[in-house]
N, C-alpha and C positions, 0 to 999 in steps of 0.2 A: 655050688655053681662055680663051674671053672674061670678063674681069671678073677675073680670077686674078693675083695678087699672081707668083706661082708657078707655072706650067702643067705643070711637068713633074712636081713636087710633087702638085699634084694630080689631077694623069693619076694617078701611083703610088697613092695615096692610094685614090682610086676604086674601080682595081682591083684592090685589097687587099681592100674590102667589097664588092664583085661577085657575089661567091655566096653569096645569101642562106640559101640553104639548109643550106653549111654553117657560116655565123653562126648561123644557128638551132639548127645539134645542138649548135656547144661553148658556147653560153649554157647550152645544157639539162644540159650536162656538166657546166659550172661551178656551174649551181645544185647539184646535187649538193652539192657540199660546203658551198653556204651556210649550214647548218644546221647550230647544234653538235652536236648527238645524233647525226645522221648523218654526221657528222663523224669524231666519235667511234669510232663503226662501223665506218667507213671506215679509218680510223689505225689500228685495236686490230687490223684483217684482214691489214693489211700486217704488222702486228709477226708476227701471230699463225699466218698461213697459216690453212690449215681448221679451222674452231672452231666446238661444239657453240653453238647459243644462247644457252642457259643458259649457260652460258662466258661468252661473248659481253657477255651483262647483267654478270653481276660483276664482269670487266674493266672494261667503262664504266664502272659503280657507275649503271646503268637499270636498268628494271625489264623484265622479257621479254615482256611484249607492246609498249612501246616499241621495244623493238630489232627483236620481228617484226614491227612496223610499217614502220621504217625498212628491213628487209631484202627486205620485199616489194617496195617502193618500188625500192630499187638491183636485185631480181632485174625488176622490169620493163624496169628502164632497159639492163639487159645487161651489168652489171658486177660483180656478183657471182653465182656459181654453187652451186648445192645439193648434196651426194652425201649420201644414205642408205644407214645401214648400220643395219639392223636399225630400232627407234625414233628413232634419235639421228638429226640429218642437223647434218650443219656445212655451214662457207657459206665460201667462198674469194672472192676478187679474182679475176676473171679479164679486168680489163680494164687489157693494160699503160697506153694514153696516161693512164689516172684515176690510177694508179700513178706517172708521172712530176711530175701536178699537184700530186698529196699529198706526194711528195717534195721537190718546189719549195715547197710551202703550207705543210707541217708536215715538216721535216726531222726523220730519224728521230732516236732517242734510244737510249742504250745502248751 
């Protein structure tokens, strides 16, 4: 590569960001967790497995339309899942790679 300190370096380099498209999804993954409330969300599901909303909020210490804000947000993005049972619906993780990040980003506790 002309002008390259390095060629081979930046052959590799290059095409490490080559696919743009999937740089584009794990920014969008990462943002995920940029936030601390959804953050928060996100840690308390993994501790938690499937949990009521309301649950949900008093675990954080948020309020429940903050968290169904935030869990609309993550059920768009495809990471966490709904089950309804009667009134109540809780919400799961259902996205291992968000699960390895959270794992690596907030080691669990306990």
């Amino acid at each position: 590569m002309p002008g390259a300190i390095d060629a081979t370096a930046v052959e590799a380099a290059a095409a490490a960001v080559a696919d743009r498209d999937q740089l584009q999804r794990a920014a969008e993954r990462c943002a995920l967790l940029a936030e601390p409330g959804r953050l928060a969300v996100l840690v308390a599901l993994r501790a938690a497995g499937a949990i009521a909303v309301s649950d949900l909020a008093l675990a954080c210490g948020m309020n429940p339309p903050a968290v169904s804000q935030a869990l609309r947000l993550l059920r768009v993005s495809g990471v966490v899942k709904p089950t309804r049972s009667g009134r109540i619906v809780r919400y799961a993780l259902c996205d291992g790679d968000l699960v390895r990040l959270l794992d690596d980003a907030v080691p669990a506790r306990g």
